[in-house]
N, C-alpha and C positions, 0 to 999 in steps of 0.2 A: 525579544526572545520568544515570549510566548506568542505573539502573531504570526512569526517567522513559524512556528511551530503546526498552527494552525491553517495558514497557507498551504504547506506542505502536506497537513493533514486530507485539506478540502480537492487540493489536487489529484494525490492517490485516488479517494474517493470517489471523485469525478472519473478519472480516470478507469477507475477499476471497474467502475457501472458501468462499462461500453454496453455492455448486451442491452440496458435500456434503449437506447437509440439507432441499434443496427449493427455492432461490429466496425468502427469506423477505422479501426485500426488504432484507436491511441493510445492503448494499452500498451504498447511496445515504448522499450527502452528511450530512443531517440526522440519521442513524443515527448513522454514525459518528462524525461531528463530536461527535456529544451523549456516544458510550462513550468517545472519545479525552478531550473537556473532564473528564466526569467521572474517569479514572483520574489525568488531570494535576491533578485538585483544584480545578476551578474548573467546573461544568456549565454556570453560565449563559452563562457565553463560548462554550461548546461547542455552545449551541443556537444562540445567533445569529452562531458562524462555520457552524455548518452549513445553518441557513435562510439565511444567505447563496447560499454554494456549492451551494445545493437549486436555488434560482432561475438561478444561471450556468449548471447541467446537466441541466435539466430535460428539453430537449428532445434531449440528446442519448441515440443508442438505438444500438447495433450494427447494422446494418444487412447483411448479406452477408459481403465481406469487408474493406469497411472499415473501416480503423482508429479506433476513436472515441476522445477523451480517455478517460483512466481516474479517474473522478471519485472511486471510492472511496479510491484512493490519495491523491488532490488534497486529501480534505476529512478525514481522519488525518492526514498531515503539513504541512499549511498551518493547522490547528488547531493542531497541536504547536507550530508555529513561532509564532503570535502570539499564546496564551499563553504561554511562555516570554520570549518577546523582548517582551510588554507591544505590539506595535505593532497590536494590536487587527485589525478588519475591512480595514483598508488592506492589509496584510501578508497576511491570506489572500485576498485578494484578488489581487493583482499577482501571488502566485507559483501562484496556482490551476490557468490554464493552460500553460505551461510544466510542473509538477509531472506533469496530468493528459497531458500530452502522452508526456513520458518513462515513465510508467505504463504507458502504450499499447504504447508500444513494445517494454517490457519483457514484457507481458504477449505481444504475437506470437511472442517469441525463445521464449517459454512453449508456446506450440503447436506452435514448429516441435521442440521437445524432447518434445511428446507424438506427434506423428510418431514421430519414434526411438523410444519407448515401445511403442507401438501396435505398430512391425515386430516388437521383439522380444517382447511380448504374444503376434501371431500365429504363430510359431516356436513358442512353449509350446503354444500352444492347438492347432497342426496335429501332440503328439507325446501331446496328452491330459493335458498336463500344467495341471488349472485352479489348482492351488497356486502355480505358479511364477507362471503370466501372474495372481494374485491380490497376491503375491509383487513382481513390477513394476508394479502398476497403485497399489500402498501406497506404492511408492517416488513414483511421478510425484506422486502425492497431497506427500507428502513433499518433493517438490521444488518445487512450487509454492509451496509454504505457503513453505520457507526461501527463496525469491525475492523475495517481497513483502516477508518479513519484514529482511531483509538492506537493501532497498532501502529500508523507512521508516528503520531503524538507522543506517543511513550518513547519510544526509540528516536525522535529527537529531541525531547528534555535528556532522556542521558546520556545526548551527546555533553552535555553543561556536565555534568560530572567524566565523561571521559575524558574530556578537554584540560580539564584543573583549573577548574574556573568556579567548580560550586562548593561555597563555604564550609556546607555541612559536612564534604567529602575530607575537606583540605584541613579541618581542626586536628589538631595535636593530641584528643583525648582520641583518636579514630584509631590513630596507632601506636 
C-alpha cells in the first residue's frame, strides 16, 4: 500500500514538472493515466481511465490568470483510486473534478511561493551572487515537486480509509 502510494506520488510529480524538460506533453490525462495504471499493475485500466479524463479535459487550457482544473493531478489520482477500489470509470469519473479542482488550487499557493522565491532570487542576483539565486531556484524546483507529490500521497492513503479497509476508521468506539 504504501509503495503503491508512493509510485503514484513519484508519477504526479514527475509528471507535473513537464516545464523542466520542455512541455512534452505528459501532463495531460492520457499520459499519465496510462504511467499511473502501468506502475499500479494494471495498464489497460490506465488507458481507458485516462482516455476518459482526456475527453473531460480536453478543452480545458490556462488561459491568463485563471484558475483551470488541474487535470494532471485529477487523472494520477482518480486512476489510483479506481484501480485500487475496483470501481472502475464511475470513480474516476465523479471524483475527476473536485480532485482537478483542488489541484488548482494547490498549484496557485505554488506561484504565490515562487513569488517568495523569485524576491529572494533577485537579493542573490542584485550581490552577483548566480550560485545562490541557482541555489533557491533548485529549492522552488524542489518544492514544487514535494507538493504534488505530498498531495497524490495523502489522497491515496485515504483511499484505505474510504475503501473500509482501515482499522482505525472501522472500530466500534468511532461510532
Amino acid at each position: 500500500m504504501l509503495i503503491k502510494a508512493i509510485l503514484v506520488g513519484l508519477v504526479l510529480g514527475l509528471c507535473k514538472s513537464e516545464w523542466i524538460y520542455g512541455f512534452p506533453q505528459v501532463g495531460r490525462p492520457i499520459v499519465v493515466s496510462t504511467l499511473t495504471g502501468l506502475f499500479l499493475g494494471d495498464p489497460v485500466q490506465g488507458v481507458i481511465m485516462g482516455s476518459v479524463l482526456e475527453l473531460m479535459f480536453i478543452g480545458s487550457f490556462p488561459i491568463g490568470a485563471a484558475v483551470s482544473p488541474d487535470y494532471t493531478s485529477a487523472g494520477a489520482i482518480c486512476t489510483a483510486f479506481a484501480i485500487l477500489t475496483g470501481g472502475g470509470k464511475a470513480v474516476a469519473t465523479a471524483m475527476a473534478l473536485p480532485i482537478a479542482l483542488l489541484g488548482g488550487f494547490i498549484f496557485i499557493g505554488c506561484k504565490l511561493m515562487n513569488a517568495a522565491f523569485g524576491q529572494i532570487m533577485m537579493k542573490y542576483l542584485e550581490k552577483d551572487d548566480s550560485k545562490g539565486a541557482s541555489r533557491i531556484y533548485n529549492g522552488f524546483c524542489f518544492h514544487l515537486f514535494c507538493s504534488v507529490f505530498c498531495l497524490c500521497f495523502c489522497l491515496h492513503l485515504c483511499r484505505k480509509c474510504s475503501s473500509g479497509s482501515c482499522s482505525k476508521c472501522n472500530s466500534k468506539s468511532n461510532y
